[in-house]
N, C-alpha and C positions, 0 to 999 in steps of 0.2 A: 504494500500500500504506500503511497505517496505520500510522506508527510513533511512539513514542515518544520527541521532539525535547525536548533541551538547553537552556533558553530564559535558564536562569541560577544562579548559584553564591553561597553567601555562606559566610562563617567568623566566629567568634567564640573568644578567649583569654580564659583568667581575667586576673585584674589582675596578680595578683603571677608572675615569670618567676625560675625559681630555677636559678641555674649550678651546674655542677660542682662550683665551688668554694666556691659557698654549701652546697651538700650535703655536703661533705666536713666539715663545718663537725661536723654530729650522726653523717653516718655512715663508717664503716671505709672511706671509698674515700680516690681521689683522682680527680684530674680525665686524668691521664695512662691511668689503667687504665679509667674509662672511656669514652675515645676510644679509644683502640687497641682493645676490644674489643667497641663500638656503633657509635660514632662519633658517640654523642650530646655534645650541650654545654651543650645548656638546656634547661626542660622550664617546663608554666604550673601550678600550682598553685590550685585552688579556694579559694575563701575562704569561710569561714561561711555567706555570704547567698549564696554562688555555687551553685548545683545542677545536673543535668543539664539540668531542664528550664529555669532560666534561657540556658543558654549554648546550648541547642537553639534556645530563642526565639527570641535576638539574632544568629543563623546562621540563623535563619529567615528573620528580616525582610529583609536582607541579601540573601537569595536572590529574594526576593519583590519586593524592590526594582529587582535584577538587571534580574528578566525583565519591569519595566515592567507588573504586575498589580496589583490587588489582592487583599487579602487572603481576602476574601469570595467568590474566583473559583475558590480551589482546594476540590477535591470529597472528598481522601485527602491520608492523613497518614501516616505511615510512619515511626517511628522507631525504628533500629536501635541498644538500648545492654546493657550487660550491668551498669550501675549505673543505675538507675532511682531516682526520688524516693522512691515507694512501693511497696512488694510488690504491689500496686492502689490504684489502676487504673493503666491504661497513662498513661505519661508523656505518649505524644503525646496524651494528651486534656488536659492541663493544659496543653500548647504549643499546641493549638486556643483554649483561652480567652484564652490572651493574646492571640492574634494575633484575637481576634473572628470566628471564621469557624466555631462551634460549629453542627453538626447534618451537619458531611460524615463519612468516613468514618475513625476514628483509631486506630492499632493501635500495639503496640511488637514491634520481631521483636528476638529473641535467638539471636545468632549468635556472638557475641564480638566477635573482630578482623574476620572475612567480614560482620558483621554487615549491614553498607554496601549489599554486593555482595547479599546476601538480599532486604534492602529494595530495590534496583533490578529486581533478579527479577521481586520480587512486584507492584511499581507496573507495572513494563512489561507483565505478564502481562494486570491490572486493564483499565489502558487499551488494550489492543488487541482483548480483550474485551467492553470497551463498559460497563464497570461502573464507570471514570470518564473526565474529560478532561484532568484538572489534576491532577499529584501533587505533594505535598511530600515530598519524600525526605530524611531527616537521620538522621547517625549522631555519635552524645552521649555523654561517659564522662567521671564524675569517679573515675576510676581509683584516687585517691591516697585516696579512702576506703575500698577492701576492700586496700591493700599493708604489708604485714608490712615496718615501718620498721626494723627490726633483722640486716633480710635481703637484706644488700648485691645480693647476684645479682639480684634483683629489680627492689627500690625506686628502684633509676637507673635502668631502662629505658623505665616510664612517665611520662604525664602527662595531663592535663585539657584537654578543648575539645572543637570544634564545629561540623561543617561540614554545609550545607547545598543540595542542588539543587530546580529548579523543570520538571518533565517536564510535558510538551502532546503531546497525541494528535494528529498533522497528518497530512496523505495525501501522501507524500513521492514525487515521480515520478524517472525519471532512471539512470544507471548508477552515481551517487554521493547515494543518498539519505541525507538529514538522519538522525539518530536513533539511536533502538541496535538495533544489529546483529542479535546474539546473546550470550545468558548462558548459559554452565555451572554448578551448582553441584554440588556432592557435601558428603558427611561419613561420620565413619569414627568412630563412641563407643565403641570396642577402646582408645583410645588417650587414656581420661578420664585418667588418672593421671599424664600427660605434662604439662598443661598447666589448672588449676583450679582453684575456690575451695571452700576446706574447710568450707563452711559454706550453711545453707540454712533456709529458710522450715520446709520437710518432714524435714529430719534433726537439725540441731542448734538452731534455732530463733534462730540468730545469722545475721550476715549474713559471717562468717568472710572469710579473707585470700588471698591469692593464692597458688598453689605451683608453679613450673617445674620440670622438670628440661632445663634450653635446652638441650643438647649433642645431645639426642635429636627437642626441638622443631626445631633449624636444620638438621637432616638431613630431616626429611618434609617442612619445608616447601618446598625446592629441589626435591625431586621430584616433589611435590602441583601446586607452581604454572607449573613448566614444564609439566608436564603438561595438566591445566586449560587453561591459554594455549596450547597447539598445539591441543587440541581443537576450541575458540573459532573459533579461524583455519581449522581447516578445515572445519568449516561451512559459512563464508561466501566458500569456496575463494581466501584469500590469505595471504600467507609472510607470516613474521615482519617481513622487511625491508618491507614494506610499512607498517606502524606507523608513524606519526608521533611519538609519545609514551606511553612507560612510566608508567602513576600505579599505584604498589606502596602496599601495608600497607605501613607505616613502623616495620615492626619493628624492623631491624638491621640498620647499612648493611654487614656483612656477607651478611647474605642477602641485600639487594636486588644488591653484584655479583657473589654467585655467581648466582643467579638470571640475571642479566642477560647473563653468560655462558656460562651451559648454553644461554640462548635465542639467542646470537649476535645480543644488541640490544647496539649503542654505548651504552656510559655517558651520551653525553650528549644519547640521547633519554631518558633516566631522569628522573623528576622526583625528587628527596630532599629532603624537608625532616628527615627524622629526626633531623638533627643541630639544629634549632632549636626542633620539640615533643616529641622523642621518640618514645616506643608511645604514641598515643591509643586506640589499639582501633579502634572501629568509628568513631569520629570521622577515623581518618588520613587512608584515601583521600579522603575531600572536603574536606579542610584543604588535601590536598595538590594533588586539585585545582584550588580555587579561588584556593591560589597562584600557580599556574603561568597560570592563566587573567588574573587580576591584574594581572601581571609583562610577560605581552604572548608568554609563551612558544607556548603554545595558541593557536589563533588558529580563525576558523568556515573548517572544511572537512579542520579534520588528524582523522588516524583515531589516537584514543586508546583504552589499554588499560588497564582497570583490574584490579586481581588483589588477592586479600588471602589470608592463611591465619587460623584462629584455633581455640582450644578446643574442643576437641569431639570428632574436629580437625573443624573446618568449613574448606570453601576453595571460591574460585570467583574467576572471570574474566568483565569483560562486554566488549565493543567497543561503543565510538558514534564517531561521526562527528557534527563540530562542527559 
């Protein structure tokens, strides 16, 4: 069967990494109410000449390095951001010029925080199709340009970066094939007023700020992504405990162990980095997991879960196998 193989991961931070306690510096927090109610502690910050589509690039190459290719070999492009360079064109068409491999396939998806899990959707979809071989998959967010700095609930939860994968179409044989599994997605646009940015190309003609109301966001998303992630599994007819490792949206390390406890997954198959980039958005999951892949935690042949929720609400979960 033709699936969709893992061949390799990269990430990319902006320069400057701001604590708690440098934030607390301009804004009403502190680093104690922060943690007790994120559990973040550092987040990376863009800088000037920083943009999505540089920090996509440099998580590109990375990934491309990864899996031992060249640049010139991938066919699709796929980038998932909900801060992009330009209203147009797609940013991944300006991440194709850098990287030199101009005339394949380059699109942006907009999903928010699921963004990730959309773009993995849509590449698996592609290649098992036949309409490519090689995907570039990355999800990119300089977040810290649409956050309302004056709006403590918010402005600490985010931050900037850049994670990238490299998917190949292989004929995978066996009772444990390579690749990914299955993707769920859904969305629910009942529920814009929860989680959004007040401003737009088509209504105010600005690119406006972020607006939450979290107490209402951390209640759907514990039962959007438990949900979603039993779905997943039963697909491919296996239990939760069968998982090797959790890679969550890094939203809130409260949602990740409610979450991880309604699904009856060990914390310490959980991968979190939340507490060292914060909310990337659609950049999380592949920050987090080319962490973990990094670090030596992941290894080829564990079955990982990926899951994100995000605005819209968008939410989805995929399974691969390393």
């Amino acid at each position: 069967m033709l699936r969709s193989v893992l061949i390799g991961t990269g990430s990319h931070l902006p320069r400057r990494a701001v604590s708690n306690e440098e934030l607390a510096k301009t804004v009403d927090t502190s680093d104690d109410w922060i943690v007790e109610r994120t559990g973040i502690r550092n987040r990376y910050i863009a800088g000037d000449d920083e943009t999505t589509s540089t920090l996509a690039t440099e998580a590109a190459r990375k990934a491309i390095a990864a899996a031992g290719i060249e640049a010139a070999s991938i066919d699709l492009i796929i980038l998932a951001t909900a801060t992009p360079d330009q209203t147009f064109p797609a940013t991944a068409t300006q991440v194709q010029d850098n990287l030199g491999c101009n005339g394949c396939i380059a699109f942006d998806v907009a999903a928010v925080c699921s963004g990730f899990l959309y773009a993995v959707g849509v590449a698996d979809a592609m290649i098992r199709a036949g309409s490519a071989k090689r995907a570039l998959v990355i999800g990119a967010e300089t977040f810290s340009r649409i956050l309302d700095w004056e709006d403590r609930a918010t402005c600490v939860l985010f931050g900037d970066g850049a994670g990238a994968i490299v998917l190949e179409g292989r004929e995978e044989t066996g009772d444990k094939p390579r690749g990914i599994l299955a993707t769920k997605l859904h969305a629910d646009g009942a529920h814009n007023e929860l989680l959004y940015v007040d401003g737009g190309p088509s209504t105010t003609g600005t690119v406006g700020h972020l607006r939450m109301k979290g107490r209402e966001v951390f209640r759907h998303a514990v039962v959007n992504l438990s949900s979603v992630l039993g779905s997943v599994m039963a697909e491919v007819g296996l239990a939760n405990e069968d998982i090797d490792w959790l890679v969550p949206h890094q939203a809130n390390a409260r949602i990740l162990d409610a979450t991880a406890k309604k699904l009856g997954i060990p914390k310490d198959k959980v991968v979190i980095t939340v507490d060292r980039h914060a909310n990337t958005s659609a950049a999380s999951v592949p920050l987090a997991l080319d962490t973990a892949i990094a670090d030596g935690r992941i290894k080829s042949g564990d079955l990982v879960m990926l899951e994100a929720m995000g605005g819209g609400f968008t939410w989805g979960a995929s399974l691969i196998r390393m």
